[in-house]
C-alpha positions as CSV (number, residue, x, y, z in Angstrom):
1,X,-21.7,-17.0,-15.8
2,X,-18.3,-17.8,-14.0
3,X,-16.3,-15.3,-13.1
4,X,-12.6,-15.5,-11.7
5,X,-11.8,-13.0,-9.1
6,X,-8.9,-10.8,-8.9
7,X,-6.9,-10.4,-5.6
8,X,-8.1,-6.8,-5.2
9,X,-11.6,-7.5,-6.2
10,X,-11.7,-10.7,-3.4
11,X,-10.0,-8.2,-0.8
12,X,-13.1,-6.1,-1.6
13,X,-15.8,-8.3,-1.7
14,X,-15.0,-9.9,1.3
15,X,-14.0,-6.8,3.7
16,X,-15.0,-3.4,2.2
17,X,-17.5,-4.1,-1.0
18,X,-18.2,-0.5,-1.6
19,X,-14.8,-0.6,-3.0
20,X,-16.4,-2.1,-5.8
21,X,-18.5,-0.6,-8.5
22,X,-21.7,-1.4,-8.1
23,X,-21.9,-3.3,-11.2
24,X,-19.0,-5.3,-10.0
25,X,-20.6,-5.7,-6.6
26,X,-24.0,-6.7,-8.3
27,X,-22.1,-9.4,-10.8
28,X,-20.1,-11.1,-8.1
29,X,-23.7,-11.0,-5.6
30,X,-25.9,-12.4,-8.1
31,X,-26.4,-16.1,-7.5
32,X,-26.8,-17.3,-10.8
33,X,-22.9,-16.4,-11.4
34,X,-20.4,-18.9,-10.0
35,X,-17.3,-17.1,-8.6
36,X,-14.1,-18.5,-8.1
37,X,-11.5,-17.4,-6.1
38,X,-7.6,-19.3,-7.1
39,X,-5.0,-20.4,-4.3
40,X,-2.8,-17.9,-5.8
41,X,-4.8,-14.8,-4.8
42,X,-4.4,-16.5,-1.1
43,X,-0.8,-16.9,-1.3
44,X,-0.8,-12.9,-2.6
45,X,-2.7,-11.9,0.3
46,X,-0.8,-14.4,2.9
47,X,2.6,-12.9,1.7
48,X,1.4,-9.3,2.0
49,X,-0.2,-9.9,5.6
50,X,3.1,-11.5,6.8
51,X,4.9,-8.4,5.4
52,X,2.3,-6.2,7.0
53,X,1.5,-4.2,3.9
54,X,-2.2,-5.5,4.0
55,X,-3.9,-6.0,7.6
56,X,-6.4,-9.1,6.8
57,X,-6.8,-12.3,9.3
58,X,-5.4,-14.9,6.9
59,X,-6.7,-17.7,8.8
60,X,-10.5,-16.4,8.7
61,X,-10.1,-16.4,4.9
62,X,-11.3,-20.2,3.8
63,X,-14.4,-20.1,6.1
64,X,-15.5,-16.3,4.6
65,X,-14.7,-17.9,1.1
66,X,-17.1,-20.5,2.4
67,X,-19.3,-18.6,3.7
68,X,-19.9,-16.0,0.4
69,X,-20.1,-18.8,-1.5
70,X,-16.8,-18.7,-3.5
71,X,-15.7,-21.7,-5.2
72,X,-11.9,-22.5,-4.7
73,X,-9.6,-22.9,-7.6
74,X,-6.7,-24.9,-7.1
75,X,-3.3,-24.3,-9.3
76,X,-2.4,-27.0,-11.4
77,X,0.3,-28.7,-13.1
78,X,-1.3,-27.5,-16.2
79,X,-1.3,-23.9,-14.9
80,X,2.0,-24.0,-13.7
81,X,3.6,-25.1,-17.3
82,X,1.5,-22.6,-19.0
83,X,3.2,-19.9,-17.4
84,X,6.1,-20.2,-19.2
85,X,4.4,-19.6,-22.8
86,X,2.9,-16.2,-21.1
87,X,4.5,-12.7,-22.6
88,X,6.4,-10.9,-20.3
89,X,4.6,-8.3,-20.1
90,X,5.5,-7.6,-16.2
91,X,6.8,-9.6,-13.4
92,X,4.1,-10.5,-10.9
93,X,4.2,-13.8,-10.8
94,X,0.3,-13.8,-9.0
95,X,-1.3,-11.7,-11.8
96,X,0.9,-14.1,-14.4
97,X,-0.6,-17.3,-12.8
98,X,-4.3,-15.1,-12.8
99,X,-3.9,-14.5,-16.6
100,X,-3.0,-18.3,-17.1
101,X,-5.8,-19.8,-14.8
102,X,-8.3,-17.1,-16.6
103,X,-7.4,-18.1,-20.0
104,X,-7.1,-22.1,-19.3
105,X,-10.6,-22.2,-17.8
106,X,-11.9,-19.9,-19.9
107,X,-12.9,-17.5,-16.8
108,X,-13.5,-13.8,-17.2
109,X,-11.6,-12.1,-14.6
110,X,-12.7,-9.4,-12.5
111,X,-10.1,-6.8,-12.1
112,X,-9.7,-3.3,-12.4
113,X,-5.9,-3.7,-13.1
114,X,-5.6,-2.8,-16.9
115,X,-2.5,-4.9,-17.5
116,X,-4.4,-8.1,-17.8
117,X,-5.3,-6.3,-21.3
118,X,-1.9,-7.2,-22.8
119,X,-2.2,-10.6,-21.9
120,X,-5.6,-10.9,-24.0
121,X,-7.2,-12.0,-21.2
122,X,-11.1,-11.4,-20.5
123,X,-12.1,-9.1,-17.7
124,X,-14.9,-7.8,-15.9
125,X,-15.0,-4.2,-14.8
126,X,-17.6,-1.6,-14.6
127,X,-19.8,-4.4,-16.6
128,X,-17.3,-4.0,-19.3
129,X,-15.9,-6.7,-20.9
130,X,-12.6,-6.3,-22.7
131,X,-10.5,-8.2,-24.8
C-alpha cells in the first residue's frame, strides 16, 4: 500500500512513535507499505522550528527520512494549480497542499486531523479508513 504521511504523523514516527497508535505505528513500519513524506510537511516543520514552536533539528531531517525509508514527494506544478479548485474549508495552506498531493496521487493520508474529511480525502487512522 502507499501511504502519504501527515506532518504530525512524520513528527511522530520519526522522534516519539508511541505517539502513534499502534496500528498507525504497525502500518507506517511494515515494509511492504511504501510511505511518502511531501516537501510541504518539511517546509511546515522548517517554519515552526524557526518560530520555535516545535524543537526538531531541521537539518537531520533528509538523512532520518533516508534512513526510515521514506520516499520523498516533491510539489508540483500540477499540485500547485490544483489548489485552487480545493473548497475552502480552512486556511492552512500545508494541510490544503496535503489534501491535493493525497487526492492527485491517489495516497491515503495518515493523519489524525479530522478536517481532511471535508476535503473527501482518504485517511488512515486507528486502521480506519474514511472517506
Amino acid at each position: 500500500m502507499r501511504l502519504l504521511l501527515d506532518t504530525h504523523a512524520l513528527v511522530w514516527a520519526l522522534s516519539d512513535p508511541a505517539q502513534l497508535p499502534g496500528t498507525v505505528r504497525k502500518t507506517i513500519e511494515n515494509p511492504s507499505n511504501m510511505i511518502y513524506v511531501s516537501a510541504v510537511s518539511i517546509w511546515e516543520i522548517a517554519i515552526k522550528a524557526a518560530l520555535g514552536k516545535i524543537d526538531l533539528e531541521i537539518e537531520d531531517l533528509p538523512n532520518a527520512i533516508t534512513e526510515v525509508g521514506f520516499t520523498e514527494l516533491p510539489v508540483t506544478i500540477a499540485h500547485a494549480c490544483a489548489v485552487r479548485k480545493l473548497p475552502m474549508h480552512h486556511r492552512d495552506p500545508f494541510d490544503r497542499m496535503l489534501a491535493v498531493q493525497s487526492s492527485l496521487e491517489n495516497l491515503p493520508l495518515i493523519t489524525k486531523d479530522p478536517v481532511f474529511s471535508l476535503y473527501g480525502t482518504n485517511h488512515v487512522w486507528n486502521s480506519t479508513k474514511s472517506r
